[in-house]
N, C-alpha and C positions, 0 to 999 in steps of 0.2 A: 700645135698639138691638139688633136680630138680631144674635147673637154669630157665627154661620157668615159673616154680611161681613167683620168680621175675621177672622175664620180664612183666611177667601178671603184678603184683602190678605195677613196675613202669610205662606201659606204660600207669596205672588208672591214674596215677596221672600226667604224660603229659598231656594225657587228659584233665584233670579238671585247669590245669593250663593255658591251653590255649586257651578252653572256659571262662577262666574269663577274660584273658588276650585281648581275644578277644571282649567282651561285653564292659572294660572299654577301652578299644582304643577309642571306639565307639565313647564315649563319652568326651574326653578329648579334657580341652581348651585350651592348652598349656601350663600351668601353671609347676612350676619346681616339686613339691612333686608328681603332679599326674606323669609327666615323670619318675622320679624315682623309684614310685611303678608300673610305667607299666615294667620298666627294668627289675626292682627284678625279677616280674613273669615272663617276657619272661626266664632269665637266669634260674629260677628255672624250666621251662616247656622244656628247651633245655640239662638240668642236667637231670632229670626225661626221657626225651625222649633217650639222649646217654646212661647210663647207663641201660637202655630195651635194647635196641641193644646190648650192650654187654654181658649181661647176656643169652641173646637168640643166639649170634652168636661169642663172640670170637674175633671181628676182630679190636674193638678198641682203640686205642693204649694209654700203660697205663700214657703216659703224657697227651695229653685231660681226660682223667678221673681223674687225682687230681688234675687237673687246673680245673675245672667243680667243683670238690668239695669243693678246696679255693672258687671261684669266684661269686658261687651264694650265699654261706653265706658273702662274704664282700661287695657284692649287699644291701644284704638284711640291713649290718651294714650301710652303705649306706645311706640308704633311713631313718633309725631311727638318725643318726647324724643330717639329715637336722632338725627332730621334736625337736633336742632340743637346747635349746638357745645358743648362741655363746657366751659362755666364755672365760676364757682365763687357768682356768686348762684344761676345757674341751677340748680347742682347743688343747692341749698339746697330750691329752688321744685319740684324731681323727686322729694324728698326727702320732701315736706309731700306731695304728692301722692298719692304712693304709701302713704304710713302715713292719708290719708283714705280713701283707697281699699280698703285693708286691716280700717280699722275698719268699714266700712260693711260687706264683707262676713261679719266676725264679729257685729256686731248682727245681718243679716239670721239668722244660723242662731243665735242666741244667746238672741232674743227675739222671737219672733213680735209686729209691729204692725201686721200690715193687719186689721181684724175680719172684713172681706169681698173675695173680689172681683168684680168684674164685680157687684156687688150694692150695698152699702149705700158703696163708695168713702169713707170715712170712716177719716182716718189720721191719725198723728201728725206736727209739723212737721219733726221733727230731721233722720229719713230723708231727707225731700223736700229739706231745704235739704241736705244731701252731696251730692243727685243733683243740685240746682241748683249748687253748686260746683267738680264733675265738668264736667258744661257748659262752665260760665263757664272755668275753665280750657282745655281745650279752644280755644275761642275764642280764648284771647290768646295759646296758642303758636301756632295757626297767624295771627297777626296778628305775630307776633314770627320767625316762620320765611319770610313773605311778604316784608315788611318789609326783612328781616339779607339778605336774597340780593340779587347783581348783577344790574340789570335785563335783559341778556342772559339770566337762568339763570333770571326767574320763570316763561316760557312752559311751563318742563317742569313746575312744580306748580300753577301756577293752577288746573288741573281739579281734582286733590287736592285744595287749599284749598277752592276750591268746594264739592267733594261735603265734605268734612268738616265746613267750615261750617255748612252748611244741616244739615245730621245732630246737630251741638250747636248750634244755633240753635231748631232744634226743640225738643229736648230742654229746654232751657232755657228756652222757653215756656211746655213741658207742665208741666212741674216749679213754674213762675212762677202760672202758674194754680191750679197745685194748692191752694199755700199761701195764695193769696188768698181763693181760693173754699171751701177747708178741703174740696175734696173733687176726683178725678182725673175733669178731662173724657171720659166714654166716646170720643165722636168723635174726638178728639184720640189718644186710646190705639189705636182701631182704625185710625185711618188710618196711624198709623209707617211698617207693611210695605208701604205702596205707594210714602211717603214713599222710604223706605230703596233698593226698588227701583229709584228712578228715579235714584239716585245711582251706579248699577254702570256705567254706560258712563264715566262721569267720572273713573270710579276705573280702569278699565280702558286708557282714551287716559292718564292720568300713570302706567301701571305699561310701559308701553311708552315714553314719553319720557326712562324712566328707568333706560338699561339699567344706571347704576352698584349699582340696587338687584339686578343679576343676576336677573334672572327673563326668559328671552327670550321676551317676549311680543310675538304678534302679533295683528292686526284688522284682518278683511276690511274693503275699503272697501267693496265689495259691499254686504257684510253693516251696514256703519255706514248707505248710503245708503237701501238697501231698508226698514232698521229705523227710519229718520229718517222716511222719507214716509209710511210704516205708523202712526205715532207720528202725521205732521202731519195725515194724513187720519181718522183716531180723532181727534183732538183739533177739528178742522173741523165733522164730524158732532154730535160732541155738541156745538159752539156750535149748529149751525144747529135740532140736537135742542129745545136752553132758548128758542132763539127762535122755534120755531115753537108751539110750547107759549103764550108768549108773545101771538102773533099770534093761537092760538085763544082765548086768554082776553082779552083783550080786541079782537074783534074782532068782538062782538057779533053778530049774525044771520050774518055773512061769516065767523064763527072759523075753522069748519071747511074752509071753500070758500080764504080764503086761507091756514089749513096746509098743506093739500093740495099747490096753488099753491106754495107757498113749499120744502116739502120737494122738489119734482119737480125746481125750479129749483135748489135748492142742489146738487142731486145730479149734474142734467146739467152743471154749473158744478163739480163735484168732478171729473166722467171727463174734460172740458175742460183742468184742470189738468194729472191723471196722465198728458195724452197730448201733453201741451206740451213741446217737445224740448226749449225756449228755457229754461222753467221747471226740467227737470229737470238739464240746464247748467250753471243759475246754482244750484241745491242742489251736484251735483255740486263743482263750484269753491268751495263754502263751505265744504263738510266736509274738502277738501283743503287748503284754506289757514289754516283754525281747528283743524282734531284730527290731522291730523297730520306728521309732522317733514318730510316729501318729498310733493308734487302728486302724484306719480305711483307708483303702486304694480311698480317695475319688472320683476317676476318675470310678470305679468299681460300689462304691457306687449309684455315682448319676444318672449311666448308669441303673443300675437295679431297683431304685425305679419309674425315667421315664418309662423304660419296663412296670413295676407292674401298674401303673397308668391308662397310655395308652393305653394298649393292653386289650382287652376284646373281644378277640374270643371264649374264650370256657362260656362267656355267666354271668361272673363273676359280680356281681353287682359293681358301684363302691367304696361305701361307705366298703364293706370286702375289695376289693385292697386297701384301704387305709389304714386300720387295718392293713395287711399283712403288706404291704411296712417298716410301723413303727416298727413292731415285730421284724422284722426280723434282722432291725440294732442292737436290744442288744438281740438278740436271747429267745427274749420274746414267750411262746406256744401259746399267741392269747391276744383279746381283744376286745371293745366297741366303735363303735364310735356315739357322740349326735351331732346332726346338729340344730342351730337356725333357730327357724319358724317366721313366720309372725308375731305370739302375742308373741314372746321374749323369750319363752319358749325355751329349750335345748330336742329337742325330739332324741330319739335313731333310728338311721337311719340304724347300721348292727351290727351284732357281728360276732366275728370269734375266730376258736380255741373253744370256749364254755366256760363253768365255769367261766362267767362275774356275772350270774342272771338275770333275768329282772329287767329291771329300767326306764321304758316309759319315764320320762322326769325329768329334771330340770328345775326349780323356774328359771328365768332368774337375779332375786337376791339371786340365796343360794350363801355362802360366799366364796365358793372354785372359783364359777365364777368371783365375784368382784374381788381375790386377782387375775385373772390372767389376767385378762381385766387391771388395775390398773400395775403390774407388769412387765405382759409379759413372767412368769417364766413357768417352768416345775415344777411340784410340785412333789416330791420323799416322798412316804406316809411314808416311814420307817423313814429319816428323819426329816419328820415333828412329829413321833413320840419321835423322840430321843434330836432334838432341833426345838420346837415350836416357840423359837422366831426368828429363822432365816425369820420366814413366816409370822411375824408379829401377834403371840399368834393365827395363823389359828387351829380349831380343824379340826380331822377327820371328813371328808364327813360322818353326821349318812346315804346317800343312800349306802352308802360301808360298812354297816356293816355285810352283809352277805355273801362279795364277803373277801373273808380272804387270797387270793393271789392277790391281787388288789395292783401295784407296781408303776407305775408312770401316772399321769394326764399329758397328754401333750396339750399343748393350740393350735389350729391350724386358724391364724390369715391372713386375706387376706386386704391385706393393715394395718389399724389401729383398724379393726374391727375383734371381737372374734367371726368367722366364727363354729366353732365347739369345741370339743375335743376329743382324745382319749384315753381310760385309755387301759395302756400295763398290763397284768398280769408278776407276777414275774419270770425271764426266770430260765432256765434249771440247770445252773450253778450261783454262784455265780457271780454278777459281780459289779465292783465299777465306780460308776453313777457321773465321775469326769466332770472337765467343754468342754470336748471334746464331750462324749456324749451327755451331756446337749447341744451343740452348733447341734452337728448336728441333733438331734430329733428336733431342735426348725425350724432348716433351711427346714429339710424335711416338718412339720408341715406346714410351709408357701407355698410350692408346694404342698401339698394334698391340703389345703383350697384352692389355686386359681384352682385346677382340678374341685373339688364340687361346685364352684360358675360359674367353668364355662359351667358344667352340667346344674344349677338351671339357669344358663341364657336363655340357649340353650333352655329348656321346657315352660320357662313365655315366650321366644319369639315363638317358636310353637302355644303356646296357644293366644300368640296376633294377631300371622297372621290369626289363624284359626277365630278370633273373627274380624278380618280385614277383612276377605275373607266375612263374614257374613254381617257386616256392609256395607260394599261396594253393597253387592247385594240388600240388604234392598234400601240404598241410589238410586240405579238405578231403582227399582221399585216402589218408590215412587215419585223419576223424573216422569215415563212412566206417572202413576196416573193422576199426577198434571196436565200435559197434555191434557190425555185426559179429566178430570174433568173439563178444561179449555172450550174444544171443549163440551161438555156436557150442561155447563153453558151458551156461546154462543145461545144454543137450546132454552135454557127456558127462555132466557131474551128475545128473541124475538118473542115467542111464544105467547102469549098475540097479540104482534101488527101484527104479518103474521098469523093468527089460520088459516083464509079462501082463504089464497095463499095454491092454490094445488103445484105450483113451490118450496114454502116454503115447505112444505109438504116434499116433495118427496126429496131436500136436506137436509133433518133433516133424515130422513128412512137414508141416505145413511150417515150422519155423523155416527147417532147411529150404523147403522152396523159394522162401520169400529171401531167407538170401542169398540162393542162386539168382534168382530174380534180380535184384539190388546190383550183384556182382556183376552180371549181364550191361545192365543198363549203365552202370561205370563204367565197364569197358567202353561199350560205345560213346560215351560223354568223353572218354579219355581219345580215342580215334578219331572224333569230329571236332578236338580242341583248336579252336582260331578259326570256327566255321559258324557264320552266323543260326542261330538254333530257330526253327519253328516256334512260333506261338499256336496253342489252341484253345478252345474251347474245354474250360473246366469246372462242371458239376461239383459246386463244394461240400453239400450234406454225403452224397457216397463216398468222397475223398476222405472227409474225415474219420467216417466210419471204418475204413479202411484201416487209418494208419492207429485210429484208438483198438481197432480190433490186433491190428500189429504190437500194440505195450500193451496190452492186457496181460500176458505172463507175468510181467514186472509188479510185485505192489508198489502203492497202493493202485489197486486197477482205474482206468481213467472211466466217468460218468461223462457220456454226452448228451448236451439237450440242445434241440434244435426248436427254436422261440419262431417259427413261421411256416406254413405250411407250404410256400411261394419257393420254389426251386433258385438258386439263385449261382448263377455262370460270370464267372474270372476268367479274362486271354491272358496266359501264361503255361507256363511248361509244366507238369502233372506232377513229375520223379522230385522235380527239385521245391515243390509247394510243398507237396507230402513232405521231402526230406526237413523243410523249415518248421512242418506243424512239429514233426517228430522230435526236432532234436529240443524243443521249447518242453513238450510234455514230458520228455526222459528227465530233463533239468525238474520240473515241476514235481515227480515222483521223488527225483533224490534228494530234494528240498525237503518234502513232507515226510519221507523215510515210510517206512511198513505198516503204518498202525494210521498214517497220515489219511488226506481225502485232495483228490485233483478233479475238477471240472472243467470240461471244455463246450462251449458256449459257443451257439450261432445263430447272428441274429438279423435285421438287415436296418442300417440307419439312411433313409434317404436313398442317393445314388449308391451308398457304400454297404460291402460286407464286414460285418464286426464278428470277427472271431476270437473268442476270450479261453485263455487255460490260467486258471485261478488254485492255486495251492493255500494250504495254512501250515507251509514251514514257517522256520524263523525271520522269515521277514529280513530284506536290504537297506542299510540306507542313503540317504538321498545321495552323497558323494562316493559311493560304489556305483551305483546307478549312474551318474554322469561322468566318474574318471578310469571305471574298470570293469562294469559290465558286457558292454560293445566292443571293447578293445582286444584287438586279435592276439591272440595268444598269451591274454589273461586269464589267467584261471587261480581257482582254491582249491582243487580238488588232485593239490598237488604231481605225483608223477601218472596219475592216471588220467589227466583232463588234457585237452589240447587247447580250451581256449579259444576256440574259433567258430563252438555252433552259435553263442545268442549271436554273434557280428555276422555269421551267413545268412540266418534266417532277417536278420533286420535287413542287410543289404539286398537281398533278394524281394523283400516285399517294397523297398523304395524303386528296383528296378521295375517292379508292376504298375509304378506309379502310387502305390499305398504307401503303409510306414507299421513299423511295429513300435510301440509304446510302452513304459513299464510302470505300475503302480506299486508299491510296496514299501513298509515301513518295518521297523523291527519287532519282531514280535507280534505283526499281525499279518503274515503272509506275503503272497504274493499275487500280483497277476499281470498274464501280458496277452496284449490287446494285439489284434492283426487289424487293420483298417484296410480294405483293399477296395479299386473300383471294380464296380459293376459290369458287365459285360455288356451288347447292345440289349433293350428291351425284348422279356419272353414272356407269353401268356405263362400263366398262373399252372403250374403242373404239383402233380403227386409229390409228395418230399420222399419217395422212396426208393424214382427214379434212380437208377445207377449210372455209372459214371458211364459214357461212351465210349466203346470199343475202340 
């Protein structure tokens, strides 16, 4: 037989032995068992690896090669004496062991007995029977370690057992043969390394069942499932390989025509398989219920139902991603989810997958809601069919009676409150709905309800800002009103005792104009609301004189002094500057009352304009000023104040990029500061300049 086949086999199984060997290094805590099983496998990957070399080249020398061959099977005895209890025959039986094992390694370097290898196979019995009692031992401790253990505690070594078995099963064949045949089967010899290789996953799922051996190992399921179908479709091929072989050899004048035929079919009968959802399911749920400790890998899990949740680029409502997310842990085709309304009700917020029905809503008392609100459960309709009183005598949902794949109600609870539910249709494959599923559809449930509540927050708060942003403007236009309704009234209370003052006259024309005027320019601020507003160019010394010449009626009359001869321009909007000086100076007048003195101040600091209106009312103190002065719809000036001019005029001058500031103690007045930037740089002009058309 070509020696490069075995080279080829063995050096698969170096390979594979020292990618494992090299994954659980990784993880090892020191501990004595995992040291032991990392020795086995290095010695078994350094056995696998010499004997490739020699079967490809010849050159090495035949005492390493059956010291290799004692060495890694009394490794491997090794590692199984430490698993099992320290008796005192046992200890006897470890003892025999090891001093066979011992001597076999000093004959192999003491005496050369093989004449040949890979040649004339022709050896002595003694060796072969050590190697066949190496074996045979083998065998009965793990027959004796299977055995001694509590039927709870065999599912962590069964794989172990397994792979070791078959590894001195083997062994113990080749060796059986030898001595019968007085010579070592080549086939048998070449095939070990493919042997051996196919023993690493078996070894790999008991080194993770095992964490008292301390080695933290982990195995993709991924990676187990991807490698399993890879494995069953290699394995598929070459049957359908021998039997199409088969077909052509006896298939007479047709051989070829039905190979052909036969290969084409097995083939499209292979992509058929690999694209069988149903199929990959029921692989799926084998490899999770036989290798390993938990169904669910849940580091994988909770990364992809947050993906599912979160993620809404391709425009996914979210109430389907919740659906989805849930589905897809028991491989469910789709489902329903009802979300609680305002009136208590359970209304249907999406379906997915389809074949739910429609079902607008539940009763916020039908009885499936009470038992899960009260419970907290998942309710599995099969088994409320089969045992009713687990559920407390619950009957079927009559809204489920024309959904006839309708498989499990899941509660979805955000905090203590039954946030929604969804019903999973029944998936693809059989599957058994133990308390692991139950745990995790109850755990996801409680992360889809807090995504949906924090949607439904997200929207009532849009909708309150939108209704804030409205209210607010009302509140400021109904300030302006009051105002001017104020200065109106003013009019007509004196109207009567000035009718035949022409002076009187002609200040009431100009009151009324200014608010016509006022009213004008409301409207239109009210018409172009949610429309971005021009900024301009605004001359501050005419502006003020404007709005002090506007409360001049009121006492105490406002004094202005402008501290610079330097013209000085703010970019902002004219109507709503003025309205902030004004609403600061009316405050300032009814502070100081009739007999009082107001001064407004302008002056320039640096890049900035400082505008001061300074009263000697009775003075604020500091925690008015910081918990109720600014604060909207604070006021003391009980049913007649709204509350809202000092917070407009301060938020309007921070939206300039200034700030309004407030100084004031009690009993010594008041003053507030308007800080605001500068405009670009303007030669030095007249302070008498008027404001721009």
């Amino acid at each position: 037989m070509n020696g490069w086949i075995g080279a080829v086999s063995y050096g698969i199984g170096a390979a594979a032995y020292l990618v494992l060997g090299l994954t659980l290094a990784a993880g090892w805590r020191g501990r004595r068992h995992g040291g032991l099983l990392l020795l086995a496998i290095a010695g078994t990957a350094l056995w696998a690896a010499v004997n490739a070399w020699q079967l490809a080249y010849h050159t090495v020398p035949l005492a390493w090669l059956w010291s290799l061959e004692t060495g890694h099977l009394l490794l491997w005895l090794v590692f199984l004496w430490q698993l099992l209890p320290d008796g005192g025959r046992l200890r006897r039986w470890r003892f025999a062991s090891y001093v066979l094992g011992g001597m076999l390694l000093a004959y192999h370097w003491s005496a050369p007995w093989v004449d040949g290898f890979l040649g004339a196979w022709q050896v002595t019995e003694w060796p072969l029977m050590g190697q066949l009692l190496l074996a045979l031992t083998g065998l009965v401790l793990l027959e004796q370690l299977y055995r001694n253990l509590h039927p709870e505690r065999r599912w962590a070594v069964k794989f172990l057992c397994l792979a070791l078995g078959t590894l001195f099963a083997y062994e113990f064949y080749l060796y059986a043969d030898a001595l019968l045949f007085k010579r070592i089967n080549a086939e048998l010899w070449q095939a070990r390394g493919l042997i051996s290789a196919l023993l690493v996953p078996l070894l790999a799922v008991s080194a993770v069942r095992n964490p008292d051996w301390s080695i933290d190992a982990f195995v993709s399921r991924d990676v187990v499932f991807h490698s399993t179908a890879l494995f069953g479709a290699g394995l598929y091929l070459l049957t359908m390989a021998a039997a199409g072989y088969y077909v052509r050899l006896y298939g007479g004048e047709w051989g070829r025509v039905l190979q052909a035929a036969f290969l084409v079919a097995a083939l499209v009968l292979l992509a058929v398989l690999l694209f069988s959802g149903q199929l990959r399911a029921r692989l799926r749920i084998f490899l999770n219920k036989h290798f390993f400790n938990y169904r669910y890998d849940y580091r994988k899990e909770w990364l992809r139902i947050t993906a599912v949740l979160s993620q809404d680029d391709d425009g996914t409502p979210l109430g389907e991603r919740v659906i989805r997310a849930l589905a897809e842990l028991v491989e469910s085709p789709g489902g329903a989810l009802w979300v609680r309304s305002d009136s208590g009700r359970y209304l249907q917020r999406a379906d997915w997958g389809g074949q739910t029905g429609e079902i607008p809503w539940i009763e916020a008392d039908d009885p499936a809601i009470a038992f899960m609100k009260r419970r907290e459960w998942v309710i599995d309709l099969d088994e409320l069919q089969r045992l009713p009183e687990l559920y407390e005598a619950l009957s079927r949902p009559p809204w489920l009676a024309d959904c006839r794949d309708a498989w499990l109600l899941v509660p979805l609870f955000h905090g203590h409150e039954l946030w929604g539910m969804v019903l999973l249709l029944r998936p693809r494959v059989p599957l058994d709905c133990n308390w692991e599923v139950i745990d995790v559809l109850k755990t996801a449930g409680r992360q889809a309800a807090g995504f949906l509540a924090f949607e439904e927050t997200a929207a009532r708060l849009l909708e309150a800002r939108q209704f804030e942003g409205f209210n607010r403007l009302s509140a400021f236009v109904v300030h302006d009103l009051k105002n001017l309704i104020a200065q109106l009234s003013l009019v007509v209370r004196n109207a009567e005792r000035h009718a035949g003052n022409p002076e009187f006259f002609r200040d009431a024309m100009t009151t009324v104009e200014h608010a016509v005027g006022k009213m004008s320019r409301l409207l239109e601020q009210l018409k172009s609301m949610g429309k971005a507003q021009q900024s301009e160019r605004i001359a501050l010394r005419p502006l003020l004189e404007e709005v002090v010449s506007a409360r001049a009626g009121q006492l105490p009359r406002p004094q202005f002094v402008c501290e610079t001869r330097e013209e000085m321009w703010v970019e902002g909007q004219a109507e709503r500057l003025a309205s902030a000086f004004e609403h600061v100076i009316q405050n300032a007048q009814e502070a100081a009352g009739k007999r009082g003195r107001v001064r407004v101040r302008l002056a320039r600091q640096g890049r900035q304009a400082i505008v001061e209106v300074e009263d000697n009312g009775p003075g604020m103190d500091a925690a008015f000023i910081r918990q109720r002065l600014f604060k909207p719809f604070e006021t003391t000036k009980g049913l007649t104040g709204m509350g809202i001019g000092a917070y407009e005029s301060r938020e309007y001058a921070r939206q300039m990029g200034g700030d309004l500031v407030v100084r004031s103690a009690p009993g010594e007045g008041s003053c507030f500061r308007f800080v605001l930037p500068l405009a670009v740089q303007e030669n030095h002009t007249d302070c008498d300049k008027k404001v721009p058309a």
